[in-house]
Backbone bond lengths (Angstrom), bond angles and torsions (degrees), N, CA, C in turn:
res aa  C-N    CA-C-N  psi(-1)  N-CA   C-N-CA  omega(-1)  CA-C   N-CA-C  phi
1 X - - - 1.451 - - 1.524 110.07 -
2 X 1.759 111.06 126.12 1.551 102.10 -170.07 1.914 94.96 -58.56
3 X 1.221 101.47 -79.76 1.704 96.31 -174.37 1.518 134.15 -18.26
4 X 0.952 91.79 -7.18 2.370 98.82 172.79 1.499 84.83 -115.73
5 X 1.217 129.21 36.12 1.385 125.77 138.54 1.673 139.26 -118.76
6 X 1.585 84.85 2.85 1.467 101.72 -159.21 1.972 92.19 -89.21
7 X 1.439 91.52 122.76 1.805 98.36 -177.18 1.217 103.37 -82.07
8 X 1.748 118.24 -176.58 1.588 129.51 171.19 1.184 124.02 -63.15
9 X 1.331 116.46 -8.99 1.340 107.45 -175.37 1.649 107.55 -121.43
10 X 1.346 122.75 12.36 1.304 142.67 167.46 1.339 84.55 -93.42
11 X 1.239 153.25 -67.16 1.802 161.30 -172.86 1.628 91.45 -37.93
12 X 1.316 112.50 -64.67 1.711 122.69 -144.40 1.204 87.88 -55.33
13 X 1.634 115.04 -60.24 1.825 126.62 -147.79 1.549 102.38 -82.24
14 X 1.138 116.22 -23.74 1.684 112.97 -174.66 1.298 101.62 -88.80
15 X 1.745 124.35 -75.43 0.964 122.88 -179.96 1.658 143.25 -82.72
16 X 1.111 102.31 32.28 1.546 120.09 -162.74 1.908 104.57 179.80
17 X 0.921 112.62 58.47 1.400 115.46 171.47 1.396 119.00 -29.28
18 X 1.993 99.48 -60.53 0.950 130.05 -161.10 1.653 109.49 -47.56
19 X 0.998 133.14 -45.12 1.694 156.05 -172.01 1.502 102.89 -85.71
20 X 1.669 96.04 124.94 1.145 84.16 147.40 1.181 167.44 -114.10
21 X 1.352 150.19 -129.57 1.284 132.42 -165.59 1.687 91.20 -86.77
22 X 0.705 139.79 -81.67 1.805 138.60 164.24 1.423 120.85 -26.11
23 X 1.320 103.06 -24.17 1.806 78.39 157.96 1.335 147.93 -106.13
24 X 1.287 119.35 -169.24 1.763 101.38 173.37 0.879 122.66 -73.16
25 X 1.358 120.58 128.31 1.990 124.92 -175.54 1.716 116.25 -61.07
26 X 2.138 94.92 -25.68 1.474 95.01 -149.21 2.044 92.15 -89.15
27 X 1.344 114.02 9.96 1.284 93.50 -158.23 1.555 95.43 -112.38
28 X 1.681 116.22 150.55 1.420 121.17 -145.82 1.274 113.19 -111.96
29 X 1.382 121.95 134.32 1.496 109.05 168.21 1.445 124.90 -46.90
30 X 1.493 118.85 158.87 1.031 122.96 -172.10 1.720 117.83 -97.68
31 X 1.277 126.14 109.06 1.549 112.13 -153.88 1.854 101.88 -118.21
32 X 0.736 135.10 107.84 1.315 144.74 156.37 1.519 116.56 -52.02
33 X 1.669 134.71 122.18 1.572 143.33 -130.13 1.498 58.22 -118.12
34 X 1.353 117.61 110.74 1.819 125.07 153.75 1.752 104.48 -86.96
35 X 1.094 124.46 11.18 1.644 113.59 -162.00 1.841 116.36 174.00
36 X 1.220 121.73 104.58 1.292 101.05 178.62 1.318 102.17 -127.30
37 X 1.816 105.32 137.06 1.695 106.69 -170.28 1.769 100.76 -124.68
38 X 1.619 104.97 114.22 1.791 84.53 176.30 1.530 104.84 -78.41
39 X 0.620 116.45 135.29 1.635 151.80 139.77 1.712 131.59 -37.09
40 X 1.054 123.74 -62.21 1.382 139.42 136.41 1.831 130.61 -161.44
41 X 0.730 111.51 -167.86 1.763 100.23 -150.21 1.526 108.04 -60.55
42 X 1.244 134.96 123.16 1.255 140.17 177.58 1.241 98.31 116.80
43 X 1.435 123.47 -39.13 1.516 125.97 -127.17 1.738 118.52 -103.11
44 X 1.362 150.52 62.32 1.532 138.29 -133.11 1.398 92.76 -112.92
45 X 1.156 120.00 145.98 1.593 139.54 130.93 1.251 110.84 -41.58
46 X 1.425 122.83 158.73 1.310 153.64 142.37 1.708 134.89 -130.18
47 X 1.364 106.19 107.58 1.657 102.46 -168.07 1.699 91.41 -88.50
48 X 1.472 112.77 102.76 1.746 89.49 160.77 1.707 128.93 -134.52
49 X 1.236 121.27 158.28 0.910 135.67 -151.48 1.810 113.16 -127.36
50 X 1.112 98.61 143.30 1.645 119.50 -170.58 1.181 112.50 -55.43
51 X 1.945 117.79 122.08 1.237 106.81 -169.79 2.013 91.61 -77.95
52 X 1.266 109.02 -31.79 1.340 109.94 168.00 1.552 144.34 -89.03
53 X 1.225 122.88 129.30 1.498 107.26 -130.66 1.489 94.96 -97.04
54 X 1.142 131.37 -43.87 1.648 136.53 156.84 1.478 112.63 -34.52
55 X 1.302 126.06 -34.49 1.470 132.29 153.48 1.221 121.23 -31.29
56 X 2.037 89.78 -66.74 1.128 102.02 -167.12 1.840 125.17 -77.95
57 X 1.369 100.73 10.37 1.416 115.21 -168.33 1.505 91.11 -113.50
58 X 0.941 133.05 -15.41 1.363 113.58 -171.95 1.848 101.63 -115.14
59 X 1.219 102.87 -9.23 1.530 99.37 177.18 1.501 114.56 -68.69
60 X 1.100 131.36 139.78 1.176 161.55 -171.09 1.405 134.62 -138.17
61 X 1.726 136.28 117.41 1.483 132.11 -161.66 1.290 97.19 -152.81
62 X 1.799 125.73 144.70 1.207 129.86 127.41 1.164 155.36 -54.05
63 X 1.232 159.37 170.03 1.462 154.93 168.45 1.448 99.08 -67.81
64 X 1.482 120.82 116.98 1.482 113.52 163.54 1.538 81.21 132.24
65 X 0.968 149.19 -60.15 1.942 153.74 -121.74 1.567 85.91 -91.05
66 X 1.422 104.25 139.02 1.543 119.36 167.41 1.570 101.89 -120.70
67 X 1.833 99.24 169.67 1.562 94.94 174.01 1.505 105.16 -140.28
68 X 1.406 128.41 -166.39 1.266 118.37 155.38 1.698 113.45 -115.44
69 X 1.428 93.83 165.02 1.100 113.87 -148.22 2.060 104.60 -129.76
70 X 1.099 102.25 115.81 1.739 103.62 -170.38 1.176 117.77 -129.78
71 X 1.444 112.40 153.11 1.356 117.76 179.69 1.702 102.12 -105.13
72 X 1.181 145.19 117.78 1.769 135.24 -170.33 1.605 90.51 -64.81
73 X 1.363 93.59 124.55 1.799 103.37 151.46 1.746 92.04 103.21
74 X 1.504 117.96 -8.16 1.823 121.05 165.62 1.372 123.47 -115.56
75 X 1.474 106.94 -32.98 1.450 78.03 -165.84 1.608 98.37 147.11
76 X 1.628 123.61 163.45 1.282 125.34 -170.76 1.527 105.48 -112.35
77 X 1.235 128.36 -179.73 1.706 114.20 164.17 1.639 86.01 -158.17
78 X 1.660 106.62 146.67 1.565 108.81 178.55 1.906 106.69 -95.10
79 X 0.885 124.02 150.50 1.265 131.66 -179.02 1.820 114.21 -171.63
80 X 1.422 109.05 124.57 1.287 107.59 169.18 1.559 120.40 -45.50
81 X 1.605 106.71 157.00 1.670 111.46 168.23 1.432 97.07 -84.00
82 X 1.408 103.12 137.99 1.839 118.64 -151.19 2.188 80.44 -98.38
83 X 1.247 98.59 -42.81 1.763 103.74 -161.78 1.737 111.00 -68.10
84 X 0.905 132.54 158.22 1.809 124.63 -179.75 1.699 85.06 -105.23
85 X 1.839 82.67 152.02 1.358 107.02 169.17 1.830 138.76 -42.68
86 X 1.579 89.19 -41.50 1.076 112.92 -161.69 2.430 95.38 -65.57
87 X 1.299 102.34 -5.41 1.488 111.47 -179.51 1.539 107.46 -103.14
88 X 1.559 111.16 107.87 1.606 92.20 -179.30 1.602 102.27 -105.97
89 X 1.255 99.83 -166.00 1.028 120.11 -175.68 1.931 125.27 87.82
90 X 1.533 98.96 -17.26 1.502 102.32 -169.64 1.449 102.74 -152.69
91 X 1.683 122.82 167.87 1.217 109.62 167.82 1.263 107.62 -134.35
92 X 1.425 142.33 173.57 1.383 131.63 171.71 1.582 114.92 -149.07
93 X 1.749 99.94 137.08 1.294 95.58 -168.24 1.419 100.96 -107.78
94 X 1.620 124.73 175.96 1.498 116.51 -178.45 1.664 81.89 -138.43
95 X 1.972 105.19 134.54 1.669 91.86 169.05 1.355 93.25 -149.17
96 X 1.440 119.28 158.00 1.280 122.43 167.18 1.819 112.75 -78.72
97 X 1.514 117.95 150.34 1.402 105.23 156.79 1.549 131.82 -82.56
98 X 1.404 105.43 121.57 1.409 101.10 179.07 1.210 135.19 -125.22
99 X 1.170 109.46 -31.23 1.515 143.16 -164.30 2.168 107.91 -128.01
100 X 1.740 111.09 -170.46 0.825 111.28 157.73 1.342 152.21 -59.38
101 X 1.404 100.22 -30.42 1.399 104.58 -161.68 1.865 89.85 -109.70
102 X 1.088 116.98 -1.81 1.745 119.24 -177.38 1.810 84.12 -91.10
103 X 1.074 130.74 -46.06 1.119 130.83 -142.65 1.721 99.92 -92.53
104 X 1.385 110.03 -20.21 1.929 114.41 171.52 1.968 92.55 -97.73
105 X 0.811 105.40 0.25 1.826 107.93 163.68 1.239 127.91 -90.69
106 X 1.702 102.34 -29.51 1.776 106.89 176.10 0.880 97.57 -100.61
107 X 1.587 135.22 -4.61 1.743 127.50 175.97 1.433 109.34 -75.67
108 X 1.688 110.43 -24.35 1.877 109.39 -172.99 1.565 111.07 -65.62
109 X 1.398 116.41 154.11 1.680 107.02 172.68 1.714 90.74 -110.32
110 X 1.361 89.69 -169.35 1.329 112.78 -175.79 1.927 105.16 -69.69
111 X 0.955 114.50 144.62 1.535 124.47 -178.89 1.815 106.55 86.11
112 X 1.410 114.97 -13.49 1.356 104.93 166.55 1.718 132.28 -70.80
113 X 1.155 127.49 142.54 1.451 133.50 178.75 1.220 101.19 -86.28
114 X 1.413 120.60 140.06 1.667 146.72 -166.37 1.770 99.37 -140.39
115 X 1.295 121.20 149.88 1.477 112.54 151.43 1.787 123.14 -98.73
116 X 1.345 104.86 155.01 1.285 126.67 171.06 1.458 130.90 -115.38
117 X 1.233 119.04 124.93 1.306 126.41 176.28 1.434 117.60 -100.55
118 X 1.391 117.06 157.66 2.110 108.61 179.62 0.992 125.72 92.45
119 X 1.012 148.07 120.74 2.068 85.78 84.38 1.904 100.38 -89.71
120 X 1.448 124.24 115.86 1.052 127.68 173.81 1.955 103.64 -89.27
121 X 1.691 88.65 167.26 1.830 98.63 173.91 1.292 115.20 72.16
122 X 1.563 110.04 176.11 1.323 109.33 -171.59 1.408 106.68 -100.93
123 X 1.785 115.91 -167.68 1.569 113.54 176.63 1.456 114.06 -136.76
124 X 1.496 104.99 169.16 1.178 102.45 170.29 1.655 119.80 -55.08
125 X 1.172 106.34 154.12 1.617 111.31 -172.17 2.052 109.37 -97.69
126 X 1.249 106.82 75.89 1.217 115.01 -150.81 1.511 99.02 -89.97
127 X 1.310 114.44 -38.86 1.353 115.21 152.07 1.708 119.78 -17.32
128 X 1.425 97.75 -80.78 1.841 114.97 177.72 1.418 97.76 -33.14
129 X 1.142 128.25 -45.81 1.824 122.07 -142.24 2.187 99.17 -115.13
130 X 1.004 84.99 39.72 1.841 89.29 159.93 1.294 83.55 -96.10
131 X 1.504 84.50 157.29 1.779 118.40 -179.18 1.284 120.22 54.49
132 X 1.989 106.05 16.92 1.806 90.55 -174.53 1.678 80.05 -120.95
133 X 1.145 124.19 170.69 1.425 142.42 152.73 1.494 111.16 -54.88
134 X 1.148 105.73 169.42 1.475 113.10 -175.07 1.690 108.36 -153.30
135 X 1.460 90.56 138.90 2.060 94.24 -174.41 1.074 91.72 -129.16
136 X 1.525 120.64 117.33 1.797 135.18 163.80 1.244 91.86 -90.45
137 X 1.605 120.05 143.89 1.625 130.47 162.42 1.576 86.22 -155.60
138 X 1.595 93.76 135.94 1.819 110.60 -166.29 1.352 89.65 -167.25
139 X 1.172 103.53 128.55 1.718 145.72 145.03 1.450 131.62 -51.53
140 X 1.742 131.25 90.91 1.420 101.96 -166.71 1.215 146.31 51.05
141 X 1.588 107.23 -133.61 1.369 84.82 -175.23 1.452 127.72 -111.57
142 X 1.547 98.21 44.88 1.594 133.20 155.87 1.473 121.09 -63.99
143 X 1.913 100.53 -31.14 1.863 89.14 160.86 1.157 144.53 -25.58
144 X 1.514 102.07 -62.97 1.396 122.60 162.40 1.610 122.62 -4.53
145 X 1.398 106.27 -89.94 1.683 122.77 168.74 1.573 101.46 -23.16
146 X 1.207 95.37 -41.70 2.123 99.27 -158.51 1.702 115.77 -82.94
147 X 1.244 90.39 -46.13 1.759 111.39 173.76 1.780 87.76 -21.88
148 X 1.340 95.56 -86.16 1.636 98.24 -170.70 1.365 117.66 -37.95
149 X 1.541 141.25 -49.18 0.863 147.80 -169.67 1.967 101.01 -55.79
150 X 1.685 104.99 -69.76 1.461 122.88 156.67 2.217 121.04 -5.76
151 X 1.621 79.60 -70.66 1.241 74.03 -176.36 1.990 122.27 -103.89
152 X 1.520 88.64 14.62 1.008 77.71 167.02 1.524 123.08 -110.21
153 X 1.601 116.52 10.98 1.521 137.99 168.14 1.440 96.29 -89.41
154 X 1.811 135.11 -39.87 1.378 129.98 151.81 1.286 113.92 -19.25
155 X 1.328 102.63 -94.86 1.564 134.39 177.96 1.656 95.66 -10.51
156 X 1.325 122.75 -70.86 1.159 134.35 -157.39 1.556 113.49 -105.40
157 X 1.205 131.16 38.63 1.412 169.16 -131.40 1.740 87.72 -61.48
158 X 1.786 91.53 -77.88 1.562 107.90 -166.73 1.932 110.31 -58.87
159 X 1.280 97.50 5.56 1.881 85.53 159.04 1.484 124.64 -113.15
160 X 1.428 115.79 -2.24 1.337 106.45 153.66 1.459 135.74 -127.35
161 X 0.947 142.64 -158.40 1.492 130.49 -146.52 1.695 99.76 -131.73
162 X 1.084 134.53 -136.37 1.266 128.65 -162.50 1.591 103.81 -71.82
163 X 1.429 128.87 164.86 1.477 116.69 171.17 1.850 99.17 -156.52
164 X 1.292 95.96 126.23 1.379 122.90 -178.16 1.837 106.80 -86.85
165 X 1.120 122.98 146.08 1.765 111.86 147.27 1.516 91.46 -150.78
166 X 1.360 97.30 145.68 1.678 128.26 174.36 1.480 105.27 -124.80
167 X 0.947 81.43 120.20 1.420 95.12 178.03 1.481 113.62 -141.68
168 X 1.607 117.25 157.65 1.611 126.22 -166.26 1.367 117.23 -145.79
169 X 1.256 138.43 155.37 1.273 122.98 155.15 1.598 94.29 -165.40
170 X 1.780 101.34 164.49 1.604 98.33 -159.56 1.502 124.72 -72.48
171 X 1.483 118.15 -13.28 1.185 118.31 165.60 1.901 103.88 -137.41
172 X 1.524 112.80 176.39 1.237 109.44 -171.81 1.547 106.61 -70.12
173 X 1.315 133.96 -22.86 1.407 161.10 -172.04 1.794 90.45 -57.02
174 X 1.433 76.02 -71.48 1.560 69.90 -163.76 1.525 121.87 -88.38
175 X 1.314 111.68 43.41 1.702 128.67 156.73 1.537 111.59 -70.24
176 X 1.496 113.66 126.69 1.404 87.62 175.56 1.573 116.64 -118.49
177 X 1.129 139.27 -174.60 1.286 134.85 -173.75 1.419 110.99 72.59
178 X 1.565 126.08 24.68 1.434 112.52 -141.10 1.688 89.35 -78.05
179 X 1.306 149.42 -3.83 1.524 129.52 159.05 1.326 127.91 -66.31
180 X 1.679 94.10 -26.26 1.980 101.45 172.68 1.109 106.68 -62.30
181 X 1.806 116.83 -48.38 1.441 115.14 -149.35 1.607 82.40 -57.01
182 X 1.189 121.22 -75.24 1.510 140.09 -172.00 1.212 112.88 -14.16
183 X 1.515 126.04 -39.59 1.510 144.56 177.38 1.394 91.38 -67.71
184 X 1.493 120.71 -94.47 1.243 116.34 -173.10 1.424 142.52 -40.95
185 X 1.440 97.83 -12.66 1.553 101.61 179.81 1.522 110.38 -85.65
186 X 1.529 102.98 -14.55 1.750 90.18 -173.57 1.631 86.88 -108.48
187 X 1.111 138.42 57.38 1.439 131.46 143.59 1.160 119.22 -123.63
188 X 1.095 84.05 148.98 1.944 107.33 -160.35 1.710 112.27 -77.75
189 X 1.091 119.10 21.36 1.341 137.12 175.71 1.733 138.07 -142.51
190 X 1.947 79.99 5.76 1.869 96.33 167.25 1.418 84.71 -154.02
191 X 1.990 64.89 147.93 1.876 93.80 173.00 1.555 119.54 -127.47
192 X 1.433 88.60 115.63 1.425 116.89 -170.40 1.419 123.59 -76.19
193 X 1.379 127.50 98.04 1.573 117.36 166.60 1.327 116.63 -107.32
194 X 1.382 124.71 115.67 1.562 113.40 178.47 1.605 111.20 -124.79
195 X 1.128 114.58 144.64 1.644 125.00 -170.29 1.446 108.01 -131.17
196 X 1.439 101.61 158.67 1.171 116.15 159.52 1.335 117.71 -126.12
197 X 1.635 125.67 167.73 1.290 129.80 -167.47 1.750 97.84 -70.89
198 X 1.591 121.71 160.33 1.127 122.69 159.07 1.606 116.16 -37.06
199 X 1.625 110.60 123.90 1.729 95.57 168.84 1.205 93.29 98.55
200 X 1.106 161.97 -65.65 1.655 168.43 -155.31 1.819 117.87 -71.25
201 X 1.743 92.56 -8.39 1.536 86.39 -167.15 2.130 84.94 -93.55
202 X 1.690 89.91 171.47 1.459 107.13 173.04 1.723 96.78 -106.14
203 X 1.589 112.76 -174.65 1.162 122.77 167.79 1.194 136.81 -68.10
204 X 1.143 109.10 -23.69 1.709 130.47 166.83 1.564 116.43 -82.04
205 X 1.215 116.95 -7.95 1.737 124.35 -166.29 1.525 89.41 -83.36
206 X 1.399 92.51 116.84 1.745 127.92 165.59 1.648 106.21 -95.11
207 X 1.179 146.98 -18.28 1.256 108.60 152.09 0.944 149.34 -128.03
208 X 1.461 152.39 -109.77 1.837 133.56 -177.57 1.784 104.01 -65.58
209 X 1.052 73.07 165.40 1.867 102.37 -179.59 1.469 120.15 -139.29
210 X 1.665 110.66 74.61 1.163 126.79 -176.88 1.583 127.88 169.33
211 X 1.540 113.31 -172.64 1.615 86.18 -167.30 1.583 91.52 -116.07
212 X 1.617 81.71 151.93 1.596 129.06 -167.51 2.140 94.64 -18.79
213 X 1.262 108.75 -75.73 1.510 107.08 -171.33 1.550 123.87 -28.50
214 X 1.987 98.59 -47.09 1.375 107.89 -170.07 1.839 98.85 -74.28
215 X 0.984 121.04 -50.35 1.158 125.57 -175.52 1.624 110.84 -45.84
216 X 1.176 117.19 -57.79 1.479 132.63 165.68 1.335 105.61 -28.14
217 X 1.593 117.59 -58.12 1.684 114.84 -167.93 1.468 114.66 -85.24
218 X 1.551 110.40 -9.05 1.550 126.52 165.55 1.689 108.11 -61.45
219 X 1.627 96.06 -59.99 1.663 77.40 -163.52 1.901 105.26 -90.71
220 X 1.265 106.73 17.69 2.006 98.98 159.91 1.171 136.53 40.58
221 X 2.019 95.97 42.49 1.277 90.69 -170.60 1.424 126.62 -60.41
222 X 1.533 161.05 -175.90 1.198 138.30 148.37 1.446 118.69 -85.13
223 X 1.710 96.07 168.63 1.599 103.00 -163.69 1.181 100.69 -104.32
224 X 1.340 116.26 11.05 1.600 124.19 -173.93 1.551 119.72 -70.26
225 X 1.539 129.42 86.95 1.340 117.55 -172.44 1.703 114.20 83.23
226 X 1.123 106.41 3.45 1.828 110.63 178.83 1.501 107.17 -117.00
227 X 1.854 91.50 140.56 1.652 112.18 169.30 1.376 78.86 -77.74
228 X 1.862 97.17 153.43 1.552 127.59 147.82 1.546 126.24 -107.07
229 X 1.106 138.37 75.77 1.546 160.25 -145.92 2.055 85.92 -84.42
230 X 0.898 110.39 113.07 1.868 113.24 167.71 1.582 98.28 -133.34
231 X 1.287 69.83 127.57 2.390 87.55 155.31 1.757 92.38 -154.25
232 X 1.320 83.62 147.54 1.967 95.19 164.11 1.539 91.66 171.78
233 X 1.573 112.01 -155.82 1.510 111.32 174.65 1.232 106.62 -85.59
234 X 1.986 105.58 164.12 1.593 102.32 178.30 1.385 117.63 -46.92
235 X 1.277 128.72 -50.10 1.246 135.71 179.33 1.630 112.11 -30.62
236 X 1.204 108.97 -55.38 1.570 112.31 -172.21 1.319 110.47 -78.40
237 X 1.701 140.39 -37.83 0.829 152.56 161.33 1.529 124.40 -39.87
238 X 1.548 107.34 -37.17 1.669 118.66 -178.06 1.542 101.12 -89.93
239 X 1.341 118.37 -11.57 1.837 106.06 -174.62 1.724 88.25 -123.05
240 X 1.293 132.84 11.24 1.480 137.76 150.30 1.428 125.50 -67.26
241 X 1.488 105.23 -53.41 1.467 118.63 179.48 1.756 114.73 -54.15
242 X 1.589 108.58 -52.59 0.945 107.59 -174.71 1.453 144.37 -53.48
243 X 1.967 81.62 -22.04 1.980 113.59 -173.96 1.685 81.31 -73.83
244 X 1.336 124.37 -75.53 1.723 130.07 -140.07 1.921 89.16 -63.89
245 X 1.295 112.33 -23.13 1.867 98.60 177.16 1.972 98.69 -67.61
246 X 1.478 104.71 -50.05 1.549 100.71 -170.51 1.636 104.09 -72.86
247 X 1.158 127.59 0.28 1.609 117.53 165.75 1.926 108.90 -89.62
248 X 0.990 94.04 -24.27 1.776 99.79 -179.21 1.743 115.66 128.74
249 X 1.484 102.84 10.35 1.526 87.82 -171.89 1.560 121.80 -83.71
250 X 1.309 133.80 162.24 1.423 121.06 -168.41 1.524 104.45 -104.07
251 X 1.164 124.62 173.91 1.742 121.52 -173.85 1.433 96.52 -76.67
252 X 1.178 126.27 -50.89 1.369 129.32 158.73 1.367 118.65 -17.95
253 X 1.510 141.41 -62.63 1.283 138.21 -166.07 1.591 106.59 -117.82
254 X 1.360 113.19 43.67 1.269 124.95 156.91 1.711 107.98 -132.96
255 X 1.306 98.80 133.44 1.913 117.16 -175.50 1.047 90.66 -114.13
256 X 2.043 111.78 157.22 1.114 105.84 146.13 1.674 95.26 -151.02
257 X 1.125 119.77 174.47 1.747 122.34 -176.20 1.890 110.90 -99.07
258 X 1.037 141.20 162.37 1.352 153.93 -179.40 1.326 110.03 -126.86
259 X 1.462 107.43 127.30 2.057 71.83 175.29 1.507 82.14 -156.29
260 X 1.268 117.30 24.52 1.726 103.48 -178.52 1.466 105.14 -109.34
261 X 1.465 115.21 156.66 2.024 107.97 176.03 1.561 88.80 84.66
262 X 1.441 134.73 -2.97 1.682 104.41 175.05 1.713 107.15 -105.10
263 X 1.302 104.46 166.01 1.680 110.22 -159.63 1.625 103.00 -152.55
264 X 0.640 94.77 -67.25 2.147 107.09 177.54 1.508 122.30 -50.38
265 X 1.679 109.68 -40.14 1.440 129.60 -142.37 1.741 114.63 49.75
266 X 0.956 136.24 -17.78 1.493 119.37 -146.70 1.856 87.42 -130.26
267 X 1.127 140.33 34.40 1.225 123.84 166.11 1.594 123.08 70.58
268 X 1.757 125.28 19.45 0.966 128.47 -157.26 2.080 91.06 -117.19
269 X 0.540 100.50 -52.77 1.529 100.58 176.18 1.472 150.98 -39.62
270 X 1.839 81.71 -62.95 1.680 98.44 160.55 1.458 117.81 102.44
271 X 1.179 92.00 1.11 1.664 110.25 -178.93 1.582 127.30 -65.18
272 X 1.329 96.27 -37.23 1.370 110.70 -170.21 1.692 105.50 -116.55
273 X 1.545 120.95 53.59 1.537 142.39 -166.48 1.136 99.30 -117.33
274 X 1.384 101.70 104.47 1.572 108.71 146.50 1.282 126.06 -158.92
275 X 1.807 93.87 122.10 1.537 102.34 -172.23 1.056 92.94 102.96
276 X 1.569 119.56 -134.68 1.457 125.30 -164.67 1.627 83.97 -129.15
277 X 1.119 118.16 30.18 1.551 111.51 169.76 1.839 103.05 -124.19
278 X 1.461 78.78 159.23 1.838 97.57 170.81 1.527 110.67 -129.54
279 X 1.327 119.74 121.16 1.184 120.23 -161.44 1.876 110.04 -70.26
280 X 1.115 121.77 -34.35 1.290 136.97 158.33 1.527 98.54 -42.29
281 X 0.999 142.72 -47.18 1.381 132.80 -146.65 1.528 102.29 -109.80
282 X 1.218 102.03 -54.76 1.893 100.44 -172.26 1.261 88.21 -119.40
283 X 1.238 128.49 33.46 1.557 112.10 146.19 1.893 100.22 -127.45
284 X 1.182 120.29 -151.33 2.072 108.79 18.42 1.853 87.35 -101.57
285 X 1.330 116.28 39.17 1.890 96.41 165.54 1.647 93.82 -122.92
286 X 1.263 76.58 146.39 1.754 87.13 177.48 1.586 112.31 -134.57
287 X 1.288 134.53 127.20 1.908 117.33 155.70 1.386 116.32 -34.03
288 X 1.190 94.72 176.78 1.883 111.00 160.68 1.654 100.49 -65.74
289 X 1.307 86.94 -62.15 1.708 100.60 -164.56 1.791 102.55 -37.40
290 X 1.417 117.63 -60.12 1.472 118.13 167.17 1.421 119.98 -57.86
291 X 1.393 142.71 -41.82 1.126 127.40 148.34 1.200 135.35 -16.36
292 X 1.276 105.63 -45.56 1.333 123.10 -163.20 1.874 114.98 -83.81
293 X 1.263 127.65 -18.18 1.234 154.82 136.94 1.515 121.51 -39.96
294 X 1.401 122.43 -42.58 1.129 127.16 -171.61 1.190 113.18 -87.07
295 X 1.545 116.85 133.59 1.542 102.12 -172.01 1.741 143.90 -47.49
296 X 1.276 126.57 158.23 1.340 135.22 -160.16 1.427 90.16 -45.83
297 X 1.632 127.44 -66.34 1.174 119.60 -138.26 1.562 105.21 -91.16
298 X 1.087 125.61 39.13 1.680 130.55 -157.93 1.661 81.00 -137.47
């Protein structure tokens, strides 16, 4: 397998620019929580920012790159950068609580220091996709991954062409970003569908009522000249694919992100192995077409 060949200093320069060849890979920037917004129940933001400012000037990330994220004295947790590039100065992660080290993360307030690792992995190829349209469809609290992607095709408006996002989650509660959605829905240059599962809506819920796939083949977007960008759970993802093949899309111009099973970022672990891939390394975005390579039960 090429990847159980890739040494530390193939790690440092590819996946960690930032560091250099002499120092320690494993030790984390220092990030100060300037802002914490929950989102929906369990679920908080973090805007944070460089306790060091030469850090913070020389740091640099793509759309797609996750990092880790630690509490000293608990433990790390992997999670995409929630914020797009095109915003400097800060980064922001979005995580649910689940575990330990999520759960000494929703305990920090605002003005506390956390560590940061990354920007590990590869990115979307955003370059390739000027002048084509773009279709986000995301699951909960799969936004996240996309947000960045989202606003950073925003950000940079006049290079792509129409832009769709579908988005779902099982009750209205647990929608998150609900001021973005709100932003984006009243502009006249995205088109917004958001749902909830049967049962999940309130009395006031103005839009779909159902899950993410069916909804997807309701509103029809075309496959004409458009990326298809998916994250959500496997579940939604395996009855997703099948809709964007029966609308016309090719494995080729459908992405989607991976981000579960990684621990290390840098390919040292082994956690995130499958096949002759490491999701840290040649992910966590992959095509269809690469999907489709990786074994059945993955």
């Amino acid at each position: 397998m090429d990847n159980l060949q890739h040494t530390d200093e193939e790690i440092l320069t590819s996946s960690h620019p930032q560091i250099s060849k002499s120092s320690n890979i494993y030790v984390p920037y220092l990030m100060r929580i300037e802002k914490i917004t929950l989102e929906a129940p369990g679920v908080k933001t973090f805007r944070l920012k460089f306790e060091n400012e030469q850090e913070a000037e020389e740091f640099n990330f793509k759309a797609g790159q996750f990092g880790e994220y630690s509490i000293m004295g608990v433990g790390e947790s992997t999670f995409c950068i929630a914020s797009p590039p095109t915003r400097k100065g800060y980064i922001e992660c979005t995580f649910r609580q689940v575990g330990k080290v999520t759960s000494a993360l929703s305990s920090a307030e605002e003005g506390d220091v956390i560590g940061f690792r990354g920007p590990y992995g590869n990115t979307f190829p955003m370059d390739e996709w000027k002048g084509k349209n773009l279709l986000f469809i995301a699951g909960g609290i799969a936004l996240p991954p996309m947000r960045c992607v989202i606003w950073n095709a925003l950000d940079l408006r006049e290079n792509f062409k129409n832009i769709t996002i579908v988005y779902g989650a099982r009750t209205v509660a647990d929608l998150v970003y609900k001021h973005e959605l709100e932003e984006w829905g009243n502009r006249p240059d995205v088109r917004l569908v958001t749902t909830v599962d049967p049962g999940g809506e309130t009395p006031d819920w103005k839009g779909e009522v159902g899950f993410v796939p069916s909804v997807l083949e309701k509103a029809a977007p075309s496959a004409e000249n458009t990326i298809a960008i998916v994250c959500g759970p496997p579940i939604m993802i395996k009855f997703t694919f099948p809709v964007l093949e029966k609308l016309g899309f090719a494995d080729h111009n459908i992405y989607t992100t991976l981000e579960n099973r990684m621990k290390c970022g840098f390919g040292k672990c082994g956690r995130c192995n499958v096949g002759e891939k490491y999701v840290c390394l040649d992910g966590p975005v992959f095509s269809g077409e690469e999907l489709k390579l990786l074994p059945a039960e993955y």
